[in-house]
N, CA, C and O atoms as a GROMACS GRO file, in nm:
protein
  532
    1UNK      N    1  -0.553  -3.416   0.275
    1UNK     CA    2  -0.447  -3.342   0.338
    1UNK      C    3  -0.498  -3.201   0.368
    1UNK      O    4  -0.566  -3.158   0.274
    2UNK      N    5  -0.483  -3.098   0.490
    2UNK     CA    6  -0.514  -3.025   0.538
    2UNK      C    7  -0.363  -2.936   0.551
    2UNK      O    8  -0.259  -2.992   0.516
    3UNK      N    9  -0.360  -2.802   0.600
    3UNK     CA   10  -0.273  -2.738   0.620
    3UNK      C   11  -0.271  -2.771   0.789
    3UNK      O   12  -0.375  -2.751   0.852
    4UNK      N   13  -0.154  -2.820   0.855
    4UNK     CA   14  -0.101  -2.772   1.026
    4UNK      C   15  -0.137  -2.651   1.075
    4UNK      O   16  -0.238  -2.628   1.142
    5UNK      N   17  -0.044  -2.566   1.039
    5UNK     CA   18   0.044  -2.465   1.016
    5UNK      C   19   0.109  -2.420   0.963
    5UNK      O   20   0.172  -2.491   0.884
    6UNK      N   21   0.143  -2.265   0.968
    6UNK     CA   22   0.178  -2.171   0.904
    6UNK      C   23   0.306  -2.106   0.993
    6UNK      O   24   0.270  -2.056   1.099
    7UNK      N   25   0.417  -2.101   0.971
    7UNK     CA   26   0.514  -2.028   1.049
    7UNK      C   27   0.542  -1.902   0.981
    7UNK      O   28   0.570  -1.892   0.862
    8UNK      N   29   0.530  -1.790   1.080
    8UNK     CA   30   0.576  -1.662   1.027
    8UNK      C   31   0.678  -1.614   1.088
    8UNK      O   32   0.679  -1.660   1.203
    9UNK      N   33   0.783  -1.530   1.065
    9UNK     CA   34   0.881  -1.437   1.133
    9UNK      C   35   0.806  -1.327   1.177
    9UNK      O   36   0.699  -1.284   1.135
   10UNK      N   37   0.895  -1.278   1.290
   10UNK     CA   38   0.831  -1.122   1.342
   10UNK      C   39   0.938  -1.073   1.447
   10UNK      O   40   1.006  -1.135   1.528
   11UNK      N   41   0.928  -0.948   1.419
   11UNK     CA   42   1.060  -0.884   1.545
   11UNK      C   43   0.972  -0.838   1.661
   11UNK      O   44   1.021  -0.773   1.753
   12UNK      N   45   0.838  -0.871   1.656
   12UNK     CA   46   0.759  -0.818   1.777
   12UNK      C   47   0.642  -0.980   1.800
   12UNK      O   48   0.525  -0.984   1.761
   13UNK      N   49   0.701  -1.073   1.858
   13UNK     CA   50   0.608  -1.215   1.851
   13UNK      C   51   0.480  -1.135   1.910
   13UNK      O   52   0.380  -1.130   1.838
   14UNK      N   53   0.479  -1.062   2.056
   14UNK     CA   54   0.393  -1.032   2.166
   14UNK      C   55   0.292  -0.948   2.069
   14UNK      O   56   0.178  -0.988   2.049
   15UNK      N   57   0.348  -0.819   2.005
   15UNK     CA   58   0.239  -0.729   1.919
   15UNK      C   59   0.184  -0.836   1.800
   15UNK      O   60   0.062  -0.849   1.787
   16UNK      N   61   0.257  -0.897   1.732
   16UNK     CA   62   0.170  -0.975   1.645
   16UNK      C   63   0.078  -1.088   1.686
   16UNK      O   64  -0.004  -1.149   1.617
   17UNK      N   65   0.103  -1.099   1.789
   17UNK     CA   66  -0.017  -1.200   1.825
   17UNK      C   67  -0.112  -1.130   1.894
   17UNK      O   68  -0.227  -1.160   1.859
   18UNK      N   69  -0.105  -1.052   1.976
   18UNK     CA   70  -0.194  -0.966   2.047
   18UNK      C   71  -0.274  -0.896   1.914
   18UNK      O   72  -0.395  -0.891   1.939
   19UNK      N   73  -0.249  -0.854   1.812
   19UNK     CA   74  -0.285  -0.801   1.723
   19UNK      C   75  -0.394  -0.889   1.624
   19UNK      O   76  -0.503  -0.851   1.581
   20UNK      N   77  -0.336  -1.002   1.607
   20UNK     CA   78  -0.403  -1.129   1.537
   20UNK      C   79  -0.514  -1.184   1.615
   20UNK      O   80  -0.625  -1.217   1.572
   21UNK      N   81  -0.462  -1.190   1.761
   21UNK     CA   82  -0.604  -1.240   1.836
   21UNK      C   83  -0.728  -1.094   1.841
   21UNK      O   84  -0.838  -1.095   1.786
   22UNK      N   85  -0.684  -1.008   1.902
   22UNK     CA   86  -0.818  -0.914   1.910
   22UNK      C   87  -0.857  -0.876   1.796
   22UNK      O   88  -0.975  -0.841   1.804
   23UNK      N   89  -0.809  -0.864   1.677
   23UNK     CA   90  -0.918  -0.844   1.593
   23UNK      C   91  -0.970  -0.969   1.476
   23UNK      O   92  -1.078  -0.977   1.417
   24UNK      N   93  -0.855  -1.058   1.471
   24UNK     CA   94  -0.936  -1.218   1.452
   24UNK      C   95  -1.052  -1.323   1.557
   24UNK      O   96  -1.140  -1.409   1.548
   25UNK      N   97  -0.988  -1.256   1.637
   25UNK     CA   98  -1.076  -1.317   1.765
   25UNK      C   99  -1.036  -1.484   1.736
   25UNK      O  100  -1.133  -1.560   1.728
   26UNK      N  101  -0.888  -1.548   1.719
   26UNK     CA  102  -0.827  -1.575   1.728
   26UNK      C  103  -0.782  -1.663   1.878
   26UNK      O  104  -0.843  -1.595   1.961
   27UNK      N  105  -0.733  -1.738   1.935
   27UNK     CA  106  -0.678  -1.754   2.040
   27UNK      C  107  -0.543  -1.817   2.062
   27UNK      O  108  -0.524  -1.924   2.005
   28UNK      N  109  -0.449  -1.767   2.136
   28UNK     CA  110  -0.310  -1.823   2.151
   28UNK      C  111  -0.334  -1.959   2.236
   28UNK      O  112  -0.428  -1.975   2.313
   29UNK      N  113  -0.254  -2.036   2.214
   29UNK     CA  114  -0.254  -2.194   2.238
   29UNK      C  115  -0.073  -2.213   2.315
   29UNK      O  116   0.023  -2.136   2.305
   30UNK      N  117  -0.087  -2.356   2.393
   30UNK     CA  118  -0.007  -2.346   2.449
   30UNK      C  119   0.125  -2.391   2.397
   30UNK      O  120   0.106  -2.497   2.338
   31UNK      N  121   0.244  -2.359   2.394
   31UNK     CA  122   0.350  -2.378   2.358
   31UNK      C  123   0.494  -2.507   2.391
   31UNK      O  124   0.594  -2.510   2.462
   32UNK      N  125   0.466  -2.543   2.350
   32UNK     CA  126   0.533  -2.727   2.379
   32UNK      C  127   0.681  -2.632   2.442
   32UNK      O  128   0.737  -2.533   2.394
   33UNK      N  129   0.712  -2.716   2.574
   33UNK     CA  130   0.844  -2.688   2.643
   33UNK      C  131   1.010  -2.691   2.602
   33UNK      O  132   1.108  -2.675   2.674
   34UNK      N  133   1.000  -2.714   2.474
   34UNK     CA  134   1.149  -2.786   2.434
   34UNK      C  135   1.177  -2.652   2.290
   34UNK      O  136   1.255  -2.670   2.196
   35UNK      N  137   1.076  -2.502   2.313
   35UNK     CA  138   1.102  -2.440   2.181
   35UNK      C  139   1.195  -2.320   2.251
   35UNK      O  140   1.171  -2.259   2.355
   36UNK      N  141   1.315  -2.304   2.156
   36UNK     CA  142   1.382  -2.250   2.178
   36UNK      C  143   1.448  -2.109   2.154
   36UNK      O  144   1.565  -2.072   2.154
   37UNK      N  145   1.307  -2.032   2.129
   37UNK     CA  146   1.296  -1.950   2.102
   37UNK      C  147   1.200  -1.843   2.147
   37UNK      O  148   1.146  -1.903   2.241
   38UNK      N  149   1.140  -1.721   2.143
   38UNK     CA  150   1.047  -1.657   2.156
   38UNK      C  151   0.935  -1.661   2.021
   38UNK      O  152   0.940  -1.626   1.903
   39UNK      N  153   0.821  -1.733   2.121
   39UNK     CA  154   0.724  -1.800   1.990
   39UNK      C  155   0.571  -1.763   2.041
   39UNK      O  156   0.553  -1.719   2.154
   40UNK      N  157   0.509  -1.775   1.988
   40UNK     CA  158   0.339  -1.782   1.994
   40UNK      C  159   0.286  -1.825   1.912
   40UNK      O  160   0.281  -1.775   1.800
   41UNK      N  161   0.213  -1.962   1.959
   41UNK     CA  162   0.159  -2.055   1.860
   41UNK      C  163  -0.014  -2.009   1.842
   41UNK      O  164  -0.069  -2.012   1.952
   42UNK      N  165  -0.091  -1.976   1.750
   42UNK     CA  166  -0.248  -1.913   1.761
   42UNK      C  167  -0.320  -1.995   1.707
   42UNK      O  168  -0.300  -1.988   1.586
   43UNK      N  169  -0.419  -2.094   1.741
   43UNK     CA  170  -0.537  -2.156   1.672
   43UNK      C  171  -0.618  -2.053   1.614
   43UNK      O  172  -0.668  -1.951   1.661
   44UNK      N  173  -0.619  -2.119   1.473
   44UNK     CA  174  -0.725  -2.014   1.365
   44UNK      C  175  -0.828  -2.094   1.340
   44UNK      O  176  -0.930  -2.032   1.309
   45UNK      N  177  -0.842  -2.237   1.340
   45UNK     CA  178  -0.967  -2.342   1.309
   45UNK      C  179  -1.099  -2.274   1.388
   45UNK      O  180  -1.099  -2.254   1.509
   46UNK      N  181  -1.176  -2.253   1.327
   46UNK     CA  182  -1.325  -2.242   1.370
   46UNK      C  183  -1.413  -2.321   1.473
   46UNK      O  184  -1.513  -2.288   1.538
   47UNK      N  185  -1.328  -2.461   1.464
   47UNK     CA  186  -1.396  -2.564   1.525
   47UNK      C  187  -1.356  -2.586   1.638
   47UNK      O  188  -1.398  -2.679   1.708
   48UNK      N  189  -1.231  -2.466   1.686
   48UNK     CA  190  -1.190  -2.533   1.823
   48UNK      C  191  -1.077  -2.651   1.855
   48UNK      O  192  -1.034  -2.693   1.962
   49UNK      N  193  -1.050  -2.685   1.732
   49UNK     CA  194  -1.037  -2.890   1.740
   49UNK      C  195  -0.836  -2.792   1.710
   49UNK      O  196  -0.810  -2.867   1.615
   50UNK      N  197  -0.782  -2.755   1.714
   50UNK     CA  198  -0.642  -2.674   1.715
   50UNK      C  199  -0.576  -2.753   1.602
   50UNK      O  200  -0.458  -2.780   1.622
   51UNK      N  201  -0.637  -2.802   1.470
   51UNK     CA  202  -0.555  -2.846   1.360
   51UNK      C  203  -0.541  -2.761   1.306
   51UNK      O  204  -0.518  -2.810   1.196
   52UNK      N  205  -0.534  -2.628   1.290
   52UNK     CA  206  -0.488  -2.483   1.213
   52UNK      C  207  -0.474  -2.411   1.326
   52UNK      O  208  -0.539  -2.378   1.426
   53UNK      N  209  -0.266  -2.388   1.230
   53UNK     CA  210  -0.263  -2.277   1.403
   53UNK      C  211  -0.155  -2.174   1.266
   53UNK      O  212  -0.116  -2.224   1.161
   54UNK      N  213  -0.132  -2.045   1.306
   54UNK     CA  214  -0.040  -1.972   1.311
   54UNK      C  215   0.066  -1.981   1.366
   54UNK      O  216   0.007  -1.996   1.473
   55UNK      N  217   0.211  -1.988   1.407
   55UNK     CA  218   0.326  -1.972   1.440
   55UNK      C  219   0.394  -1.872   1.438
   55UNK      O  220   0.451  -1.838   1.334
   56UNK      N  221   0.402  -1.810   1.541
   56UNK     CA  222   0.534  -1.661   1.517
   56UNK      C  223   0.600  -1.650   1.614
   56UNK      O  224   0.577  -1.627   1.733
   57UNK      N  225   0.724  -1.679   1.526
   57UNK     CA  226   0.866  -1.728   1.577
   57UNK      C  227   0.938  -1.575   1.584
   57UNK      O  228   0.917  -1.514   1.479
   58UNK      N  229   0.993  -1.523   1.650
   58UNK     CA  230   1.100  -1.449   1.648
   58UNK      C  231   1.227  -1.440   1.582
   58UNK      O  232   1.316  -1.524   1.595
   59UNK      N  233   1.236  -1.306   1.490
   59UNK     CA  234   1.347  -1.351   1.396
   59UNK      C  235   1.396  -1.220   1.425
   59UNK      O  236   1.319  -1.129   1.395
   60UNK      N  237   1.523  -1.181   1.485
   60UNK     CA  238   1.589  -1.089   1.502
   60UNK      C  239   1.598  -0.996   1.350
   60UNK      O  240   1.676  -1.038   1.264
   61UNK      N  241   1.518  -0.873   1.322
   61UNK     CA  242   1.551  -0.771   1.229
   61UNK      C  243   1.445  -0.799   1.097
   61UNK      O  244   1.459  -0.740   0.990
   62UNK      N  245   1.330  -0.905   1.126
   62UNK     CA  246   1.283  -0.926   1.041
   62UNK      C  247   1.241  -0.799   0.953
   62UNK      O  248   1.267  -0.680   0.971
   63UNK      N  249   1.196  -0.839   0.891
   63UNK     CA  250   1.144  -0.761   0.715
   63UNK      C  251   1.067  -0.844   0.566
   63UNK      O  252   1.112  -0.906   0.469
   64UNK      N  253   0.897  -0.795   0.629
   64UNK     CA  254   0.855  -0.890   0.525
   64UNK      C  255   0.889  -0.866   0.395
   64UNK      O  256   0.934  -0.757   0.362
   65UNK      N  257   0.872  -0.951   0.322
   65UNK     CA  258   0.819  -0.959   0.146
   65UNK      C  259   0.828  -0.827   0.098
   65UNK      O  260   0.770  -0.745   0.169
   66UNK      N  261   0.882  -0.787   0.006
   66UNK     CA  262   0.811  -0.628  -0.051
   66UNK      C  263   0.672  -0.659  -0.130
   66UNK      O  264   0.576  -0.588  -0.162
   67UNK      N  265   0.700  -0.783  -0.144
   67UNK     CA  266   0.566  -0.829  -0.232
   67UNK      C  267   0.430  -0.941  -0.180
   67UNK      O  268   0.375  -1.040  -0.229
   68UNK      N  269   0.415  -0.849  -0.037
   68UNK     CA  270   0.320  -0.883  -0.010
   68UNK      C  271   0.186  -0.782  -0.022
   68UNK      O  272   0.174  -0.675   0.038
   69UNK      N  273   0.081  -0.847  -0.126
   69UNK     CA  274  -0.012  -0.819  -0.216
   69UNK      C  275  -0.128  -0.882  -0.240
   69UNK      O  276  -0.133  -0.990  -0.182
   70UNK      N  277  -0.235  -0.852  -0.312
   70UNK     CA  278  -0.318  -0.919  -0.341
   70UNK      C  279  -0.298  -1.041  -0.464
   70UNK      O  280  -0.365  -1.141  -0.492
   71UNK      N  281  -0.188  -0.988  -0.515
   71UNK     CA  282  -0.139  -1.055  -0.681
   71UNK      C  283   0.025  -1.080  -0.619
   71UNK      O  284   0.122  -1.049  -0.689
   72UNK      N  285   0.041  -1.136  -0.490
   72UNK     CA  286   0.173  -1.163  -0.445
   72UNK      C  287   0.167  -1.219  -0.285
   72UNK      O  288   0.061  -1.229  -0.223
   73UNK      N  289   0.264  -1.245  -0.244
   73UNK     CA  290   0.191  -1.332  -0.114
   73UNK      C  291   0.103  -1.246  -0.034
   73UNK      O  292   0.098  -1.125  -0.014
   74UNK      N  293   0.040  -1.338   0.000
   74UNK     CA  294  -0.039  -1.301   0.115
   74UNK      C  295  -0.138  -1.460   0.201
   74UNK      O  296  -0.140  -1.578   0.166
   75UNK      N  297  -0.183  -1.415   0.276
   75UNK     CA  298  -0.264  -1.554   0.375
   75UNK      C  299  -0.377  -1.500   0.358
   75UNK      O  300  -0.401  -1.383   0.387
   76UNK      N  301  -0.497  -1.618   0.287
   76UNK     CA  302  -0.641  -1.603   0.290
   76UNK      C  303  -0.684  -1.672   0.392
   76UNK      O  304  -0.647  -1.785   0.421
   77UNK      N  305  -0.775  -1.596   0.458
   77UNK     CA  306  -0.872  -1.703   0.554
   77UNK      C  307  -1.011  -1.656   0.530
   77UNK      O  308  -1.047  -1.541   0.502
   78UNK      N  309  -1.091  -1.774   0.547
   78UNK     CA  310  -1.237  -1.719   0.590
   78UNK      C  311  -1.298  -1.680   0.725
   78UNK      O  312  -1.248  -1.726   0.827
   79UNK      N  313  -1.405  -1.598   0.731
   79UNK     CA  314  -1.447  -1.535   0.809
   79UNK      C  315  -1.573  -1.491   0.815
   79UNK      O  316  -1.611  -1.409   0.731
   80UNK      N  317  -1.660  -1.539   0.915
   80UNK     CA  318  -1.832  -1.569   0.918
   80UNK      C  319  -1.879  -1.388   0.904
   80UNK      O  320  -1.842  -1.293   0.974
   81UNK      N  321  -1.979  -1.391   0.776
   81UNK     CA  322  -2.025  -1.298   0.707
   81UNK      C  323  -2.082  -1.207   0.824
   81UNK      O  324  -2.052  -1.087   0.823
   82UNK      N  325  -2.163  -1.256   0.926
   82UNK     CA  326  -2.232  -1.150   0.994
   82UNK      C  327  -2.097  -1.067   1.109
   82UNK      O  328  -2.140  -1.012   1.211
   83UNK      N  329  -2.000  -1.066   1.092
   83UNK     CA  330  -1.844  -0.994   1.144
   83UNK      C  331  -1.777  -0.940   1.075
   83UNK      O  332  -1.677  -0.883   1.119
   84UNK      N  333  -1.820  -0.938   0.898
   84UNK     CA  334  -1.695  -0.875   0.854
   84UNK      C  335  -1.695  -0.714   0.866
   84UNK      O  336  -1.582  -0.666   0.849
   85UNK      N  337  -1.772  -0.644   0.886
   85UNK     CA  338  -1.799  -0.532   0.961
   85UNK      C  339  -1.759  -0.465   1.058
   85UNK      O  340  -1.716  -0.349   1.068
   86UNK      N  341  -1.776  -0.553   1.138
   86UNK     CA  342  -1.677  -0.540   1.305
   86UNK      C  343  -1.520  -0.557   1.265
   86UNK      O  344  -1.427  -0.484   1.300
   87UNK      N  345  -1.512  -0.686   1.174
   87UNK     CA  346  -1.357  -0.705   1.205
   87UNK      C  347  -1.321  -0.590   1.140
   87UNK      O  348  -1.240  -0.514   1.193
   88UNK      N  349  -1.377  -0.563   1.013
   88UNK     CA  350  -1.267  -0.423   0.985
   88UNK      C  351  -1.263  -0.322   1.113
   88UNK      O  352  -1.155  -0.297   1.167
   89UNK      N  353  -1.340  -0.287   1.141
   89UNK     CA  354  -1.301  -0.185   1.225
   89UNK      C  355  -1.257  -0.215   1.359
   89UNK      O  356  -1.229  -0.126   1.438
   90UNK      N  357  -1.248  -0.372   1.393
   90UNK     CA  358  -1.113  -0.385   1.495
   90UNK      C  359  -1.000  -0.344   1.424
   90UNK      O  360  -0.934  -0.252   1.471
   91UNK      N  361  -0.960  -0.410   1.293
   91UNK     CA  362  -0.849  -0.384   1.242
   91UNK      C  363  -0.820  -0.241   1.238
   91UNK      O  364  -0.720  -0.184   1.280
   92UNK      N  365  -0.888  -0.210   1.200
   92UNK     CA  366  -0.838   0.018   1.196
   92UNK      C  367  -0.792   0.053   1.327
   92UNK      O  368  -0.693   0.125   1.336
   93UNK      N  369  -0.847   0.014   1.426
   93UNK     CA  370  -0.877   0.049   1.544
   93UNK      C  371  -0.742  -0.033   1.607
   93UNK      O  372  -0.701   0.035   1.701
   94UNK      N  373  -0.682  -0.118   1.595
   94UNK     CA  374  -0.558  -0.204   1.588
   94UNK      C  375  -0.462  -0.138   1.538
   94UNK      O  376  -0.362  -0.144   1.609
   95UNK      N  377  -0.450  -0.076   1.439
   95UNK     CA  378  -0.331   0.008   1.359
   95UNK      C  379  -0.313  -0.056   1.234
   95UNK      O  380  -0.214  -0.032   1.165
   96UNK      N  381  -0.436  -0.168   1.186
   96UNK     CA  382  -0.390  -0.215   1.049
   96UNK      C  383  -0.463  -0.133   0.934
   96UNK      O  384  -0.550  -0.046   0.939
   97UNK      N  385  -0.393  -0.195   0.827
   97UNK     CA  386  -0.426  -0.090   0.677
   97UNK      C  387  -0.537  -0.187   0.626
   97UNK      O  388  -0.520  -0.306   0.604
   98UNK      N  389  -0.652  -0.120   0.610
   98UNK     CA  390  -0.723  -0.227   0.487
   98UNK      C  391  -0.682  -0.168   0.381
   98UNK      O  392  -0.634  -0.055   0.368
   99UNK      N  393  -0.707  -0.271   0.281
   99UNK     CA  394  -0.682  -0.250   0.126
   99UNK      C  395  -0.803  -0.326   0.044
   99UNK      O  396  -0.829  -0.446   0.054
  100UNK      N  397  -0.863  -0.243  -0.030
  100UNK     CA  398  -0.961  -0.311  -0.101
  100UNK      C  399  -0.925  -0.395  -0.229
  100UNK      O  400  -0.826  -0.355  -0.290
  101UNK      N  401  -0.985  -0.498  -0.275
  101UNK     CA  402  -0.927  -0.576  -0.351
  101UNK      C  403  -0.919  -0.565  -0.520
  101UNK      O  404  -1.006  -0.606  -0.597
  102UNK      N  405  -0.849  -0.528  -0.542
  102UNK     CA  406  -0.813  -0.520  -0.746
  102UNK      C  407  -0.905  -0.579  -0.809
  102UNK      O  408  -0.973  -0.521  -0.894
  103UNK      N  409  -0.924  -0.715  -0.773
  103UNK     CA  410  -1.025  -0.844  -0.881
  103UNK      C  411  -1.162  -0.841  -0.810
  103UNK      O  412  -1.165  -0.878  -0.693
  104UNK      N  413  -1.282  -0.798  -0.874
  104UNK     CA  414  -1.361  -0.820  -0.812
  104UNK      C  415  -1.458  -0.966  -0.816
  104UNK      O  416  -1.482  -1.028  -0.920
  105UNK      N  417  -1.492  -0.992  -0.719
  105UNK     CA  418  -1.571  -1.156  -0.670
  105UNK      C  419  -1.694  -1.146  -0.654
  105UNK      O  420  -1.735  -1.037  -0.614
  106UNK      N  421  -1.785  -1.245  -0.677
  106UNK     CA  422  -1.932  -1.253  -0.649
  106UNK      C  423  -1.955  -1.241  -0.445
  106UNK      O  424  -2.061  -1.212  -0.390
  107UNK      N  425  -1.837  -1.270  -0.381
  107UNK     CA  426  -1.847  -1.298  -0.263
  107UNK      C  427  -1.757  -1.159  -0.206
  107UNK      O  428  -1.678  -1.095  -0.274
  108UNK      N  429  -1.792  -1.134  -0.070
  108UNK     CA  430  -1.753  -1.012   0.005
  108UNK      C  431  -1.592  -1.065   0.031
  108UNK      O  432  -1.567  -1.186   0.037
  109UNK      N  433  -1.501  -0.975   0.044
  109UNK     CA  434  -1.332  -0.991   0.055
  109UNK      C  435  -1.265  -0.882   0.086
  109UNK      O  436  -1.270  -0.780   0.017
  110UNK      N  437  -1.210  -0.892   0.169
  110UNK     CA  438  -1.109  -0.734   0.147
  110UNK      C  439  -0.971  -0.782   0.206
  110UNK      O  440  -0.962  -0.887   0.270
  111UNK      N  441  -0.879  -0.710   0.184
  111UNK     CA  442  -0.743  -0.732   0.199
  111UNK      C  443  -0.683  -0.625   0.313
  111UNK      O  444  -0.720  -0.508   0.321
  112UNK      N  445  -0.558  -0.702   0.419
  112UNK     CA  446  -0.508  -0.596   0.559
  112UNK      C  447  -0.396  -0.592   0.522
  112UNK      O  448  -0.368  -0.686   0.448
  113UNK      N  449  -0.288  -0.499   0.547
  113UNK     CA  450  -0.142  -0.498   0.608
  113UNK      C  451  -0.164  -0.478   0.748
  113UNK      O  452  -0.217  -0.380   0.799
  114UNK      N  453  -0.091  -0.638   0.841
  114UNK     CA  454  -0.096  -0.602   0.958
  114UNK      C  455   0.009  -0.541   1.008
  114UNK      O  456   0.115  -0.562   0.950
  115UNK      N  457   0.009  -0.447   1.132
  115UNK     CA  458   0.075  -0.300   1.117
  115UNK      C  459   0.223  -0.320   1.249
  115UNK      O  460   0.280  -0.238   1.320
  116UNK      N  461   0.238  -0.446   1.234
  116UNK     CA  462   0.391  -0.453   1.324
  116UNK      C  463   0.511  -0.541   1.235
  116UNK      O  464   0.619  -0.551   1.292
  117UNK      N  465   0.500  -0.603   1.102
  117UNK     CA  466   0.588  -0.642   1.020
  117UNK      C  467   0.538  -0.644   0.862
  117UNK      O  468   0.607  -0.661   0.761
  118UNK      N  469   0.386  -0.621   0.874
  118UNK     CA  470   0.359  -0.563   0.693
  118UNK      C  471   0.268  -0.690   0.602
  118UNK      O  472   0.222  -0.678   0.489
  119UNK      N  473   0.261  -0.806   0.687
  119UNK     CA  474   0.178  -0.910   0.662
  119UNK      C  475   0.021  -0.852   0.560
  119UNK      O  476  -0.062  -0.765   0.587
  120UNK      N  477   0.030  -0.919   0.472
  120UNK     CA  478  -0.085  -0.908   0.405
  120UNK      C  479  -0.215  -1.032   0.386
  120UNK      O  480  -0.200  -1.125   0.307
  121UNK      N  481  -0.335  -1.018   0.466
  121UNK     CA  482  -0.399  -1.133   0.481
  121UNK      C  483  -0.515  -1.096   0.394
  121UNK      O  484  -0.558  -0.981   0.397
  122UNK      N  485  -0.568  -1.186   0.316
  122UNK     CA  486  -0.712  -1.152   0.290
  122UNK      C  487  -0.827  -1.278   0.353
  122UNK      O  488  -0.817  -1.400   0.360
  123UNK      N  489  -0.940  -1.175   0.396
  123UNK     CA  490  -1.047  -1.240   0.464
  123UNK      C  491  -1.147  -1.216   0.365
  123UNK      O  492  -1.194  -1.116   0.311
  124UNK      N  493  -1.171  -1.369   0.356
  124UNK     CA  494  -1.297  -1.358   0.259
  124UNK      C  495  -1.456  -1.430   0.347
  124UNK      O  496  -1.437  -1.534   0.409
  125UNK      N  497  -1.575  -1.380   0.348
  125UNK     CA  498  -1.682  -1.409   0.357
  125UNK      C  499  -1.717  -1.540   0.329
  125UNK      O  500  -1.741  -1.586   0.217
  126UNK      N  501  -1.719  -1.618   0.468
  126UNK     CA  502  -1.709  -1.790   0.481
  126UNK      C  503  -1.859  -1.825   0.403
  126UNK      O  504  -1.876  -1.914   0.320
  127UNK      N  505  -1.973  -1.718   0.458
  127UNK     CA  506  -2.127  -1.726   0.398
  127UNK      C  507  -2.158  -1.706   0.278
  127UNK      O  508  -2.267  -1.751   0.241
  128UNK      N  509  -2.081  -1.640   0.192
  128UNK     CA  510  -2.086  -1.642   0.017
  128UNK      C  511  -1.988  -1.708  -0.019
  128UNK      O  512  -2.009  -1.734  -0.138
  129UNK      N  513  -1.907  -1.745   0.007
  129UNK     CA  514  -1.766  -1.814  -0.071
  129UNK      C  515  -1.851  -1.923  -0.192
  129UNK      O  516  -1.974  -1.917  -0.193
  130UNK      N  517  -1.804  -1.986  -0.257
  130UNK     CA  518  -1.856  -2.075  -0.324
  130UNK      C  519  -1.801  -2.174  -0.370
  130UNK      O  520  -1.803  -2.293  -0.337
  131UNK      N  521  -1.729  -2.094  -0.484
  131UNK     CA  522  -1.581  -2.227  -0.545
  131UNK      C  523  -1.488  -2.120  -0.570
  131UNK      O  524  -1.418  -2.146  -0.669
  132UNK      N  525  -1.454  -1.984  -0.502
  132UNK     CA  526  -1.322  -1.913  -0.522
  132UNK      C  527  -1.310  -1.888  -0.629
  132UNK      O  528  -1.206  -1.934  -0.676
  133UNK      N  529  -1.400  -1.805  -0.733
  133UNK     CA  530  -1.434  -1.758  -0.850
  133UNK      C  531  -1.399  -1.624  -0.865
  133UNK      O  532  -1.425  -1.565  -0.970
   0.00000   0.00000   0.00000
């Protein structure tokens, strides 16, 4: 069993995806005709093959988690070691917060608040990962 997707709320679908693609490098995917809402569906799979996507649905007045954290929710993904460099500084350069991580790991990681509803993702280094130690 694999994860689909992930559905998130957001009072800005357009900034959070625009935000998720340029500095995930990320791509928005197309949106089945029968949704009834303001949505943006984003493939995050590496492989292209669109079995991992993001979802952000429009939720009038949203307001994430107060407890989105490193020790409270948040979304991990991996992310190929020779970029994690660049991506931070798309992210700054985007308007997001890095946050460095509390627990330290044998493998490279750092933690974002993305900066249009407060989302907390951590990207960890796909080239050291090991067994999530």
């Amino acid at each position: 069993m694999s994860v689909a997707h992930l559905a998130i709320g957001a009072r800005d679908v357009q900034a959070t995806a625009r935000f998720l693609c340029q500095t995930m490098r990320w791509q928005s995917i197309a949106i089945p005709t029968n949704v009834p809402r303001e949505v943006e569906w984003i493939d995050i799979s590496p492989q292209k093959d669109r079995s991992q996507q993001i979802h952000i649905i429009h939720v009038e007045g949203f307001s994430a988690s107060p407890f989105e954290s490193e020790f409270g929710r948040h979304l991990a993904v991996f992310h190929d070691g020779d970029d994690m460099t660049a991506l931070r500084q798309r992210i700054t350069a985007q308007g997001g917060e890095l946050i460095e991580p509390l627990r330290s790991t044998p493998f490279e990681r750092f933690f974002f608040r993305e900066p249009n509803n407060g989302y907390v993702f951590e990207v960890i280094n796909r080239d050291q990962w090991k067994d999530g130690s």
